[in-house]
TORLO-256020 format. One record per atom (N, C-alpha, C, CB): residue in one letter; residue number from 1; x, y, z; atom name. Coordinates in nm, 2 decimals, m for minus. Glycine has a CB too. Example, Ala and Ser with C-alpha at 12.3 -4.5 7.8 and 13.67 -1.06 7.14 Angstrom:
BEGIN
   residuo   num       px       py       pz   atomo
         A     1     1.32    m0.57     0.78       N
         A     1     1.23    m0.45     0.78      CA
         A     1     1.32    m0.33     0.78       C
         A     1     1.13    m0.45     0.90      CB
         S     2     1.28    m0.22     0.71       N
         S     2     1.37    m0.11     0.71      CA
         S     2     1.29     0.00     0.79       C
         S     2     1.41    m0.06     0.57      CB
This chain:
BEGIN
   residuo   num       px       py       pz   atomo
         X     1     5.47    15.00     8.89       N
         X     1     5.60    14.99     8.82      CA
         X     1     5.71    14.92     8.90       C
         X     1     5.65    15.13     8.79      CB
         X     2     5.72    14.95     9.05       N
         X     2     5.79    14.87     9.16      CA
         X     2     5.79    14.76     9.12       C
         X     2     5.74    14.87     9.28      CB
         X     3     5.68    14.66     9.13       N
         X     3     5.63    14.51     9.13      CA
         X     3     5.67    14.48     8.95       C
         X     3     5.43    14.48     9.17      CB
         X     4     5.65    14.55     8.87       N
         X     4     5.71    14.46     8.73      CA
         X     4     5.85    14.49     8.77       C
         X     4     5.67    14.52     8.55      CB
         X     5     5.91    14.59     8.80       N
         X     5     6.09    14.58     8.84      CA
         X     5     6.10    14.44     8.88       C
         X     5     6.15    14.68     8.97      CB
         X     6     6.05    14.47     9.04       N
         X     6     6.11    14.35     9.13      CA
         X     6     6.11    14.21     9.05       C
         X     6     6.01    14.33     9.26      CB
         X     7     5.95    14.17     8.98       N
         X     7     5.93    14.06     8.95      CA
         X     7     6.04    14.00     8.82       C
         X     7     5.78    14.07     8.91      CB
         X     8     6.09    14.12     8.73       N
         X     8     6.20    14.13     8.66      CA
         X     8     6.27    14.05     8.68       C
         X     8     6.26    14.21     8.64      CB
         X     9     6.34    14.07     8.84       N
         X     9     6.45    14.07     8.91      CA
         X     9     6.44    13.95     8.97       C
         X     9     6.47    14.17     8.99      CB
         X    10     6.32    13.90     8.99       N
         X    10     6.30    13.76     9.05      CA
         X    10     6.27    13.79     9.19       C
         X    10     6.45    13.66     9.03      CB
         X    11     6.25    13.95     9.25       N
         X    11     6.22    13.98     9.39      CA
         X    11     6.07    13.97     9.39       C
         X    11     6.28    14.11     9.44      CB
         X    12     5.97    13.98     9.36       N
         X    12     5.91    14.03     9.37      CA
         X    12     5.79    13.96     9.48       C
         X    12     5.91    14.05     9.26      CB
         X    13     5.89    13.87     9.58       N
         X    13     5.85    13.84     9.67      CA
         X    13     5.89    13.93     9.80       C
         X    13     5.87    13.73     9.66      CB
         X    14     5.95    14.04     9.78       N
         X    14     6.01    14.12     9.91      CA
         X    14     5.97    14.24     9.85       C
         X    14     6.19    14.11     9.97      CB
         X    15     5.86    14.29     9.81       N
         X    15     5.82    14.42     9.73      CA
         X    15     5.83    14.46     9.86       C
         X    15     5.68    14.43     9.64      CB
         X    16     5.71    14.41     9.99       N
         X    16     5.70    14.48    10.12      CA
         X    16     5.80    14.53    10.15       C
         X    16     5.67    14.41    10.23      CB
         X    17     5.93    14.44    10.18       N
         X    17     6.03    14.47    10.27      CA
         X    17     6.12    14.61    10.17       C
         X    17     6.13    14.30    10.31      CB
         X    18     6.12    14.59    10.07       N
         X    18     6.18    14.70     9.95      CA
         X    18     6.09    14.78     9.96       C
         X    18     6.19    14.66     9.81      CB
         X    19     6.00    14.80     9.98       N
         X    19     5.87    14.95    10.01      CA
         X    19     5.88    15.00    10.15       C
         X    19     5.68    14.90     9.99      CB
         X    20     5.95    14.90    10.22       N
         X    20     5.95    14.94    10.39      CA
         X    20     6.11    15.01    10.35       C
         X    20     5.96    14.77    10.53      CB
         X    21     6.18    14.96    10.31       N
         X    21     6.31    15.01    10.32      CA
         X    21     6.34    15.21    10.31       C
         X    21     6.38    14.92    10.18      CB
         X    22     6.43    15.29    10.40       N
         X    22     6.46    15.38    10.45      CA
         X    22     6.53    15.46    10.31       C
         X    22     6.55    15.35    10.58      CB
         X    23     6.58    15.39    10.19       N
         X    23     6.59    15.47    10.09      CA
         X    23     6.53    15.42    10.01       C
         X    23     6.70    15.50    10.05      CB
         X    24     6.40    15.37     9.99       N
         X    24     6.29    15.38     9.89      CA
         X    24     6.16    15.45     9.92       C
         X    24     6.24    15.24     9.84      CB
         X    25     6.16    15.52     9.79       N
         X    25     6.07    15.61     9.81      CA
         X    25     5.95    15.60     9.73       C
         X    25     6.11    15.72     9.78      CB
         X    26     5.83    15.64     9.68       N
         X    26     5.72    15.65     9.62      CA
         X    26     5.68    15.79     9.60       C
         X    26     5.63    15.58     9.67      CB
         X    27     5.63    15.84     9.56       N
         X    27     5.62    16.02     9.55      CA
         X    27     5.50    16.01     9.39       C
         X    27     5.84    16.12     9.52      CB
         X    28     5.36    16.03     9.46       N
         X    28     5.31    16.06     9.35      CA
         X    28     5.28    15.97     9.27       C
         X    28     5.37    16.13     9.29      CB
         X    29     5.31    15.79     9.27       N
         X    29     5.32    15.68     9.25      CA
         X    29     5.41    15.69     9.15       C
         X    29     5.22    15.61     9.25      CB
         X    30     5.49    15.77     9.18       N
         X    30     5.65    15.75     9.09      CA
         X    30     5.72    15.74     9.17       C
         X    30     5.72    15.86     8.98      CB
         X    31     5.83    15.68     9.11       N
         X    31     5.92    15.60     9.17      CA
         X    31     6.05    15.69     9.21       C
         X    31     5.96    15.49     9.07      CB
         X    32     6.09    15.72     9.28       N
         X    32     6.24    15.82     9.31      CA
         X    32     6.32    15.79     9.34       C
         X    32     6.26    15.92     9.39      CB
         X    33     6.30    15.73     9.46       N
         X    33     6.40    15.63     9.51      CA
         X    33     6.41    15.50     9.50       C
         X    33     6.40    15.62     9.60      CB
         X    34     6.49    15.41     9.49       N
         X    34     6.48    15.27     9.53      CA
         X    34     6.64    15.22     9.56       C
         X    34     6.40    15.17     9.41      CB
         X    35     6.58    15.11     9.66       N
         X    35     6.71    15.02     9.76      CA
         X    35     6.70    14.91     9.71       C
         X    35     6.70    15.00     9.95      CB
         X    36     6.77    14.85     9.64       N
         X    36     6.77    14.73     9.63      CA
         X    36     6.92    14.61     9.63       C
         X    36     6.70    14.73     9.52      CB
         X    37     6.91    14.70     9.78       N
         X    37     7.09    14.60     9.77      CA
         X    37     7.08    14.52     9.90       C
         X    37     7.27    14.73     9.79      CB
         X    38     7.19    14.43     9.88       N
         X    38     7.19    14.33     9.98      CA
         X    38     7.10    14.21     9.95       C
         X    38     7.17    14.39    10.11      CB
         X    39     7.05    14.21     9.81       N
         X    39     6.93    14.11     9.78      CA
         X    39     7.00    13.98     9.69       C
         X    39     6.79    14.19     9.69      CB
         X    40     7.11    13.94     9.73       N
         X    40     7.21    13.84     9.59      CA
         X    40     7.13    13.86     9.43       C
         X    40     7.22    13.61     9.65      CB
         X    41     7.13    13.97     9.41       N
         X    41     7.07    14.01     9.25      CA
         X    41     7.21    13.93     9.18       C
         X    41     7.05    14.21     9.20      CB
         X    42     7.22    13.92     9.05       N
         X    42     7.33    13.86     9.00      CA
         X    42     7.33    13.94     8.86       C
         X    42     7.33    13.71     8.99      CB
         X    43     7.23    13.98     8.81       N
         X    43     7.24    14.05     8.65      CA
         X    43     7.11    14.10     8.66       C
         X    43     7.26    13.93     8.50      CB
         X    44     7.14    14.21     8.61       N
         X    44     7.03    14.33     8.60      CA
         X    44     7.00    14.34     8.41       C
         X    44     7.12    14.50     8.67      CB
         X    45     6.82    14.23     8.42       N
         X    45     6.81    14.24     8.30      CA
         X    45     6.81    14.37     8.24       C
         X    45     6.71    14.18     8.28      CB
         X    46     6.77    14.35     8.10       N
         X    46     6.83    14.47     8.00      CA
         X    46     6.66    14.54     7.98       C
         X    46     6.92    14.40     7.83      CB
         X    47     6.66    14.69     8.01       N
         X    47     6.53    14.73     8.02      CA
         X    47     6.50    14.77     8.18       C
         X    47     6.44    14.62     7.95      CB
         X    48     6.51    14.68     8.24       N
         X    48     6.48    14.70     8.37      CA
         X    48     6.40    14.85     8.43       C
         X    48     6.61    14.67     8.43      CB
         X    49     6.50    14.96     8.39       N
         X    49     6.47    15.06     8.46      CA
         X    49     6.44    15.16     8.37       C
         X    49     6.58    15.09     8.54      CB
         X    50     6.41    15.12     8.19       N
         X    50     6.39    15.23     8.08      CA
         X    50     6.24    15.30     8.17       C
         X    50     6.36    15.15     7.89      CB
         X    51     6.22    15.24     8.22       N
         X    51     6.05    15.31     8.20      CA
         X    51     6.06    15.42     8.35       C
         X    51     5.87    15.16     8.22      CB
         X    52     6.12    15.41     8.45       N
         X    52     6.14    15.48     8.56      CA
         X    52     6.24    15.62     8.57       C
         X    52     6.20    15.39     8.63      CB
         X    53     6.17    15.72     8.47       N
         X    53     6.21    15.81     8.44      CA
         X    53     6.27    15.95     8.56       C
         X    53     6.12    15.83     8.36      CB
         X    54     6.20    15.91     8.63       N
         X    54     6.19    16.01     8.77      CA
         X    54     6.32    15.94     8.84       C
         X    54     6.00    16.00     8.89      CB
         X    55     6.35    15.84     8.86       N
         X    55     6.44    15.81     8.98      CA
         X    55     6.54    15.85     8.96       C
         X    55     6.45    15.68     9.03      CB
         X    56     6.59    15.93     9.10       N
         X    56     6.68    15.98     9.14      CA
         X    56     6.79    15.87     9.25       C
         X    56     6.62    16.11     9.19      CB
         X    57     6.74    15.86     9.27       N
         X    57     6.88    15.76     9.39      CA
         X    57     6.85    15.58     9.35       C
         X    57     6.84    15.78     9.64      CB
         X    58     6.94    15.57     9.39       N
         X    58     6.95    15.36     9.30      CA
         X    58     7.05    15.32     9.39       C
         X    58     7.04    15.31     9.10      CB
         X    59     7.01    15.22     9.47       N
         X    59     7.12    15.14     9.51      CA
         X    59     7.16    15.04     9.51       C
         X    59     7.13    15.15     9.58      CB
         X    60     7.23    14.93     9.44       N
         X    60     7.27    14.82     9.46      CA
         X    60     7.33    14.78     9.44       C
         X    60     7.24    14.78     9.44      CB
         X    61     7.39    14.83     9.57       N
         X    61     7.50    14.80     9.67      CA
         X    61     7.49    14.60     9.72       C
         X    61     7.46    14.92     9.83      CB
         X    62     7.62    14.58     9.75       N
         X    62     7.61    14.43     9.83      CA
         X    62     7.48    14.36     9.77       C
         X    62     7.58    14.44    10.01      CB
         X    63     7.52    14.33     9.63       N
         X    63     7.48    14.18     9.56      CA
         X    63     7.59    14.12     9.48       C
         X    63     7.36    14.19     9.46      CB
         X    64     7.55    14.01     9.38       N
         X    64     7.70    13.97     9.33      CA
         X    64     7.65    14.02     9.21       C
         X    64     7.77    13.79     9.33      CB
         X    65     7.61    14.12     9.16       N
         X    65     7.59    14.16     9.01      CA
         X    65     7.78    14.13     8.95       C
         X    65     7.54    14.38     8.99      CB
         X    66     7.81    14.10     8.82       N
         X    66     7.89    14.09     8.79      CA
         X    66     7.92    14.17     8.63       C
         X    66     7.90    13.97     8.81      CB
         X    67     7.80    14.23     8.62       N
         X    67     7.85    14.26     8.48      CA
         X    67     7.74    14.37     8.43       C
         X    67     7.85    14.12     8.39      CB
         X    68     7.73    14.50     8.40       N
         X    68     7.63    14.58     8.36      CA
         X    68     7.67    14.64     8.24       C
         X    68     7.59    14.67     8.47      CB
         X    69     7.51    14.61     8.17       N
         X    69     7.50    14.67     8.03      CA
         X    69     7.58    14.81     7.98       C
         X    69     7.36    14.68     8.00      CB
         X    70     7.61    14.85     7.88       N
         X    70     7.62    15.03     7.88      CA
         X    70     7.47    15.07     7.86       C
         X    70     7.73    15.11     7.72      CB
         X    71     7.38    15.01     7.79       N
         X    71     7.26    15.05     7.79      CA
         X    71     7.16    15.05     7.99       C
         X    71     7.20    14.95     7.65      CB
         X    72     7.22    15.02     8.07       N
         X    72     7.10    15.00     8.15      CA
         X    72     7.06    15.09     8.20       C
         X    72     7.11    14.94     8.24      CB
         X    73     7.15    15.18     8.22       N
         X    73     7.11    15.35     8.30      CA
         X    73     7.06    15.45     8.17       C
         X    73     7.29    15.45     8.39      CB
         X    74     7.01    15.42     8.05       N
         X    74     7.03    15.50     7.95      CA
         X    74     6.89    15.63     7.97       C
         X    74     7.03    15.40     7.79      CB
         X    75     6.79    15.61     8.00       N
         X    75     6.66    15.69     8.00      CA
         X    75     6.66    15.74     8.19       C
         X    75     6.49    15.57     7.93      CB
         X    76     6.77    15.76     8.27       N
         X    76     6.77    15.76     8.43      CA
         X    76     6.83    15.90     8.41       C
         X    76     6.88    15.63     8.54      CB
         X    77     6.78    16.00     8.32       N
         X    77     6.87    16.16     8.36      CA
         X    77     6.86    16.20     8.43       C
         X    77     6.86    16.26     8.30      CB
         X    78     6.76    16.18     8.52       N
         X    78     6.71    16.21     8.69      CA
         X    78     6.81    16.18     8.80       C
         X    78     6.59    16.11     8.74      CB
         X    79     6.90    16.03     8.76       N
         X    79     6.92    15.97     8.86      CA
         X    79     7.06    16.10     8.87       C
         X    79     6.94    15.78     8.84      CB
         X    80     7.08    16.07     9.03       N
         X    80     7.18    16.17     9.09      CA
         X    80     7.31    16.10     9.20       C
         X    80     7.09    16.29     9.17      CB
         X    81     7.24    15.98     9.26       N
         X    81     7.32    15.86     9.33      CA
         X    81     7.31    15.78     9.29       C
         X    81     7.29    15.82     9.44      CB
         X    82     7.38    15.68     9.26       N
         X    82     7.45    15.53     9.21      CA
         X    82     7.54    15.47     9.26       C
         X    82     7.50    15.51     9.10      CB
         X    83     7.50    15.34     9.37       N
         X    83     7.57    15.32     9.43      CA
         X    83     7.63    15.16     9.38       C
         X    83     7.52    15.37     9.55      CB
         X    84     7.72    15.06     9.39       N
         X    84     7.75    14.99     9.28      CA
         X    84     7.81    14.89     9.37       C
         X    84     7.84    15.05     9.16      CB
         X    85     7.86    14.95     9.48       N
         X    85     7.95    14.92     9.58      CA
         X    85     7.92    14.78     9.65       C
         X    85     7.96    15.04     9.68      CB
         X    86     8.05    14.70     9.69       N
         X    86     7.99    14.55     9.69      CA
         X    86     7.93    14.44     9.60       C
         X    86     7.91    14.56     9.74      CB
         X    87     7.96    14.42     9.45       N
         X    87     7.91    14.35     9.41      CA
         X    87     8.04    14.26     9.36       C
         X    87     7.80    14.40     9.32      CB
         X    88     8.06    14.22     9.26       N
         X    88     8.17    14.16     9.18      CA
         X    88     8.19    14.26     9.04       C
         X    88     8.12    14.01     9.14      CB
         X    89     8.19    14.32     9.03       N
         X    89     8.14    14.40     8.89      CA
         X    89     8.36    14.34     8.80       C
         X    89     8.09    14.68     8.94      CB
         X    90     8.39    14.34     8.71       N
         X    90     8.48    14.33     8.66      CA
         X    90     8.56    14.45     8.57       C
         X    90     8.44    14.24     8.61      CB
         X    91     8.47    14.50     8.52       N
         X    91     8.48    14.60     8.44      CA
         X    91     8.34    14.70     8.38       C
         X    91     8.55    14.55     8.34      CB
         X    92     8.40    14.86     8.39       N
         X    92     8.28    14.90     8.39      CA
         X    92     8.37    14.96     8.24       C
         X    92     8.19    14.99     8.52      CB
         X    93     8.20    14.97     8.14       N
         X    93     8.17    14.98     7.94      CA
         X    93     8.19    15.11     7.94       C
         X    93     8.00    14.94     7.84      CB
         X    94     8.23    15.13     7.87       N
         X    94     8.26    15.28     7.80      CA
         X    94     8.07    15.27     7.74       C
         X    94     8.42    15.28     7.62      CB
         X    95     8.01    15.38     7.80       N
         X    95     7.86    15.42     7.73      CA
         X    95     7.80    15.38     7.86       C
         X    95     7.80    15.31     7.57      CB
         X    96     7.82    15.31     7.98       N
         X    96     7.74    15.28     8.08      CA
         X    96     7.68    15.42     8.14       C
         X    96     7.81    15.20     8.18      CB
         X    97     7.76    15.52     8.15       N
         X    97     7.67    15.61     8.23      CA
         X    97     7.62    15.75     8.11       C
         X    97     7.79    15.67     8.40      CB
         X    98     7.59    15.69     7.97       N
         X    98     7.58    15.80     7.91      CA
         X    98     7.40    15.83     7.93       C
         X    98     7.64    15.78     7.75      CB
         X    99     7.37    15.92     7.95       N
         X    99     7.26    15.99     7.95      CA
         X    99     7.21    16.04     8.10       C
         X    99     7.18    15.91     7.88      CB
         X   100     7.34    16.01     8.16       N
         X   100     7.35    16.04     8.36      CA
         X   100     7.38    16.17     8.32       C
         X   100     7.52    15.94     8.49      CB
         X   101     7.31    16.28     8.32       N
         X   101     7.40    16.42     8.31      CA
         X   101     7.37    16.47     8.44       C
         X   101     7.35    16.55     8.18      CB
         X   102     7.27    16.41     8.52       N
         X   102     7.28    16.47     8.65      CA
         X   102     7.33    16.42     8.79       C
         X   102     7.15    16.50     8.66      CB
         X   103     7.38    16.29     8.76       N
         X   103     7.48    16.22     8.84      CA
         X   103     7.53    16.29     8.95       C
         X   103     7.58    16.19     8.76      CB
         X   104     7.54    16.29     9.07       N
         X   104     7.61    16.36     9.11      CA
         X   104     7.75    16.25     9.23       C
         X   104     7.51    16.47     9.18      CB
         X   105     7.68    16.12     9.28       N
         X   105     7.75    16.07     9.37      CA
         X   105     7.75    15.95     9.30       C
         X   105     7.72    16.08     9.50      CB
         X   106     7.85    15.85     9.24       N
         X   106     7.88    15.74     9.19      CA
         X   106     7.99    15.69     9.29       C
         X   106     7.91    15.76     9.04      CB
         X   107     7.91    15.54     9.37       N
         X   107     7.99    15.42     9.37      CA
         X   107     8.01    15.36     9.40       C
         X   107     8.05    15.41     9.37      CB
         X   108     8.14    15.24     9.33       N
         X   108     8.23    15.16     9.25      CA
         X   108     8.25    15.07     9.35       C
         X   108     8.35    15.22     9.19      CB
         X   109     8.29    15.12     9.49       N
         X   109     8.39    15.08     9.58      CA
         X   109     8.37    14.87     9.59       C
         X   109     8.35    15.19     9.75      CB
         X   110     8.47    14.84     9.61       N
         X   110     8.46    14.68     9.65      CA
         X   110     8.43    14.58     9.61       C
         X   110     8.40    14.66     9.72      CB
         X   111     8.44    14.60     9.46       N
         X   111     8.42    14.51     9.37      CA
         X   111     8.57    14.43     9.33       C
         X   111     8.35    14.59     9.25      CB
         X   112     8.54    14.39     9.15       N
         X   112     8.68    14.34     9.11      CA
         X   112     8.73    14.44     9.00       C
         X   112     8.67    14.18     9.06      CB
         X   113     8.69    14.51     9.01       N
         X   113     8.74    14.58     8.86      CA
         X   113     8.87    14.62     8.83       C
         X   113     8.68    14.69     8.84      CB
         X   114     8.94    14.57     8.69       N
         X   114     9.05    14.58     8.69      CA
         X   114     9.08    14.65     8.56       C
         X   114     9.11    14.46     8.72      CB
         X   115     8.98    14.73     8.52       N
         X   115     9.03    14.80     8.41      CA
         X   115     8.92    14.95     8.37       C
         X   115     9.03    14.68     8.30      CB
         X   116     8.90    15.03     8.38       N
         X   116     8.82    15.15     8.33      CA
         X   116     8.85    15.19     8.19       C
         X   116     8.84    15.28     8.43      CB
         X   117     8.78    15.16     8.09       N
         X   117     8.76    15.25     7.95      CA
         X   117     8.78    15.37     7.96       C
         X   117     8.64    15.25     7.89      CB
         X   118     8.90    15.40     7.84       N
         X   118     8.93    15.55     7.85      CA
         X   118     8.82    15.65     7.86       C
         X   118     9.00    15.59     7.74      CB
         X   119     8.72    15.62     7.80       N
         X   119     8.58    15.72     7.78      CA
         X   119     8.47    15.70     7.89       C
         X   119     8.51    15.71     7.63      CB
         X   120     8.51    15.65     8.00       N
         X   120     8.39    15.61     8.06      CA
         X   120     8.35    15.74     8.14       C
         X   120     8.41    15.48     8.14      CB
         X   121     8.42    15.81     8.18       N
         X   121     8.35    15.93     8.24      CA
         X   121     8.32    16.01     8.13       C
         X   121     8.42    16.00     8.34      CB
         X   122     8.32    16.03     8.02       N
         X   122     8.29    16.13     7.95      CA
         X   122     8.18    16.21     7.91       C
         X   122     8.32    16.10     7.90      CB
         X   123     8.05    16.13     7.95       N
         X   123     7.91    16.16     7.99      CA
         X   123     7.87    16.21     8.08       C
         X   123     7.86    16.09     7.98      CB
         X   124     7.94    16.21     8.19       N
         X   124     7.92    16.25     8.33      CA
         X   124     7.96    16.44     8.34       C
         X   124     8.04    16.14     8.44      CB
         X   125     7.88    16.50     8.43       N
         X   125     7.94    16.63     8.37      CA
         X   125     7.90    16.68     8.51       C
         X   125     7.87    16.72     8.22      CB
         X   126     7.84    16.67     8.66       N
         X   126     7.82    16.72     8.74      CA
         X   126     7.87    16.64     8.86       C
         X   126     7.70    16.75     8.73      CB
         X   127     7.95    16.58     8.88       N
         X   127     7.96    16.45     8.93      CA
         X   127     8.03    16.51     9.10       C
         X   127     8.09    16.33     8.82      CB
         X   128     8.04    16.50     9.19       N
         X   128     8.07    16.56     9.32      CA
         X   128     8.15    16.45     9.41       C
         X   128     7.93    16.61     9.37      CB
         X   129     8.11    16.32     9.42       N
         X   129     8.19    16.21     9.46      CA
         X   129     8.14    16.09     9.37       C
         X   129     8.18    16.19     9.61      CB
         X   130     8.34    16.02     9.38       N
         X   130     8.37    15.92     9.31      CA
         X   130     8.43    15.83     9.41       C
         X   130     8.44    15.94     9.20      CB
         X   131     8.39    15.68     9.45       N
         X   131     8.43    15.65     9.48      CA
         X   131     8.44    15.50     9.40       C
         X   131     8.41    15.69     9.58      CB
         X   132     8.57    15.42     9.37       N
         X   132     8.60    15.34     9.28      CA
         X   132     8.73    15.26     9.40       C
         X   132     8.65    15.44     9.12      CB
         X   133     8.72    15.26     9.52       N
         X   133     8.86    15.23     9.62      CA
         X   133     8.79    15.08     9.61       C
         X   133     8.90    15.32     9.83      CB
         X   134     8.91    15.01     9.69       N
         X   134     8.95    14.88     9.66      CA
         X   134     8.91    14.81     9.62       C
         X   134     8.97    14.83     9.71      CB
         X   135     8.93    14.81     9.44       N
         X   135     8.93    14.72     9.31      CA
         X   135     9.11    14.66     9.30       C
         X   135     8.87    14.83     9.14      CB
         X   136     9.08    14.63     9.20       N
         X   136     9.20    14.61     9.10      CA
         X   136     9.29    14.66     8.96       C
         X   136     9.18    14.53     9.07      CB
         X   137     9.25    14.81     9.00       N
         X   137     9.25    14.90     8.91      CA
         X   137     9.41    14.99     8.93       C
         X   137     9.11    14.99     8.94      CB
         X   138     9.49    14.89     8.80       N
         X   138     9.61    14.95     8.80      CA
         X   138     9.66    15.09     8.73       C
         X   138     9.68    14.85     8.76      CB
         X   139     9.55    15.12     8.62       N
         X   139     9.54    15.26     8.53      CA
         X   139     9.45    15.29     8.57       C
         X   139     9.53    15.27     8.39      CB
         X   140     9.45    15.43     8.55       N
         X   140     9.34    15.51     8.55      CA
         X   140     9.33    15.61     8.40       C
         X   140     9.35    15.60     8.70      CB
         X   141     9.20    15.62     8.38       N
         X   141     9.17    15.64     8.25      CA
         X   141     9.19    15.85     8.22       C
         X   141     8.99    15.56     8.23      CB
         X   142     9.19    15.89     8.09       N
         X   142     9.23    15.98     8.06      CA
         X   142     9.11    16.09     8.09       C
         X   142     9.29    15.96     7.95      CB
         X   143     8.96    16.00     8.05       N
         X   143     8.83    16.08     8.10      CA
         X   143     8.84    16.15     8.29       C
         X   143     8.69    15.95     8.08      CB
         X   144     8.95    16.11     8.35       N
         X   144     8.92    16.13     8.46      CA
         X   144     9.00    16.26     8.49       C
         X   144     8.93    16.00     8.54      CB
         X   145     9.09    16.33     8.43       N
         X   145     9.15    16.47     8.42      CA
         X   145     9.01    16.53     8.42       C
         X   145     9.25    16.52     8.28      CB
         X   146     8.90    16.51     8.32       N
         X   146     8.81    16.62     8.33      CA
         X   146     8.72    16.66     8.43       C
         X   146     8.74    16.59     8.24      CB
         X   147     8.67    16.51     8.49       N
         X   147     8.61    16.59     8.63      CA
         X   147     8.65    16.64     8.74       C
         X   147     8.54    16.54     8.68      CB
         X   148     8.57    16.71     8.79       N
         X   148     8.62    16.81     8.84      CA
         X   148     8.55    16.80     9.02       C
         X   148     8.57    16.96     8.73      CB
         X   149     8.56    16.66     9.03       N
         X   149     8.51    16.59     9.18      CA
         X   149     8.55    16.66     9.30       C
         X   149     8.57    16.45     9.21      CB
         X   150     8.47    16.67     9.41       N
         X   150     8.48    16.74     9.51      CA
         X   150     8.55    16.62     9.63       C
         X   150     8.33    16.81     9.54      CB
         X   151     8.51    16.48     9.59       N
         X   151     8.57    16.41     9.66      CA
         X   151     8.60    16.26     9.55       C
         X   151     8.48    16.39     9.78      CB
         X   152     8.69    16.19     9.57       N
         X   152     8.76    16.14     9.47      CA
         X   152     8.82    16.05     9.59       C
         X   152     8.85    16.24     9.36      CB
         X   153     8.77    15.92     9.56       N
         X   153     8.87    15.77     9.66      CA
         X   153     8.88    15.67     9.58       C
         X   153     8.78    15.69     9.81      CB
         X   154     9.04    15.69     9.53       N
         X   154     9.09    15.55     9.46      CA
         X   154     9.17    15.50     9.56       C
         X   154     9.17    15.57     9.32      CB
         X   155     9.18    15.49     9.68       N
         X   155     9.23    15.37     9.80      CA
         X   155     9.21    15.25     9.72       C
         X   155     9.12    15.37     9.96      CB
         X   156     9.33    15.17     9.78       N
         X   156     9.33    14.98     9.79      CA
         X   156     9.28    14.99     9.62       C
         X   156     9.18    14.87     9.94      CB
         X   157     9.39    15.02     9.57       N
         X   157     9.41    14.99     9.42      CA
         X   157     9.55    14.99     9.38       C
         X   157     9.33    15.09     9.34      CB
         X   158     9.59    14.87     9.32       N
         X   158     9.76    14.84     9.30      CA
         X   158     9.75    14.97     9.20       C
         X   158     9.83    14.66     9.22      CB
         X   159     9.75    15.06     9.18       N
         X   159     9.82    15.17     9.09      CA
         X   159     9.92    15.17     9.04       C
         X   159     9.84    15.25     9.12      CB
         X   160     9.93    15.18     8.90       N
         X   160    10.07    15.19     8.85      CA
         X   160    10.06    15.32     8.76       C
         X   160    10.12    15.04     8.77      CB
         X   161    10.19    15.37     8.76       N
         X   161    10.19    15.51     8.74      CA
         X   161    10.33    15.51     8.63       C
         X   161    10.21    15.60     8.90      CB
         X   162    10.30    15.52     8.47       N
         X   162    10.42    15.58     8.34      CA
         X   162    10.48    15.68     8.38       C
         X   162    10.37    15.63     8.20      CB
């Protein structure tokens, strides 16, 4: 399953170095973990990760992704880390993290984002840290009263406050 991902992705020449890597895992020849940051990914085809039902942690961190589906995390109820941090992202869809109910650490940090959809947390229901600091994020959305985060970093964001 690894190698059709990667090959997706156009990696599938660093499977080794992504199987060597300290947060990918294999367990059972399912998939749990995977690292795949720092690899200049740019767009995360659509499908990519429906079939990787077990993984719990995702990282891709430090690439120039710029833009993610609401459908890409949709079949990941497992997943519990997502980390996003470092790419270009612009704006994240209302529906991207729906079917995350077990989410627990999401993030955002260091991108461009300059706008959050009122409903974008609204699927999220266990969530423990958010980190979304230095974007371009002058509102913050009304879904975000509900959670109930243990740690919460909106640093290096022009905030503006009604």
């Amino acid at each position: 399953m690894l190698r059709l991902v990667l090959q997706r992705l156009g990696l599938e020449n660093k499977y080794e170095t992504i199987v060597d890597r300290e947060h990918t895992e294999i367990l059972n020849e399912r998939l749990i973990s995977l690292d795949i940051s720092g690899l200049n990914i740019e767009t995360i085809p659509t499908g990519i990760f429906d079939e990787l039902q077990e993984l719990v942690y995702l990282d891709l961190s430090n690439n120039n992704i710029y833009d993610v589906s609401p459908t890409t995390f949709k079949f990941l109820s497992n997943l519990e880390y997502l980390n996003f941090s470092g790419n270009r992202i612009l704006r994240i869809r209302s529906g991207i993290f729906k079917g995350l109910s077990n989410l627990k650490i999401l993030k955002f940090s260091d991108n461009q984002i300059d706008f959050l959809d009122d409903d974008i947390f609204d699927d999220i229901e266990h969530l423990d840290i958010l980190d979304i600091s230095n974007n371009n994020i002058e509102y913050l959305p009304a879904s975000l009263e509900e959670l109930d985060v243990e740690e919460f970093n909106i640093s290096q964001n022009p905030l503006k406050f009604a």
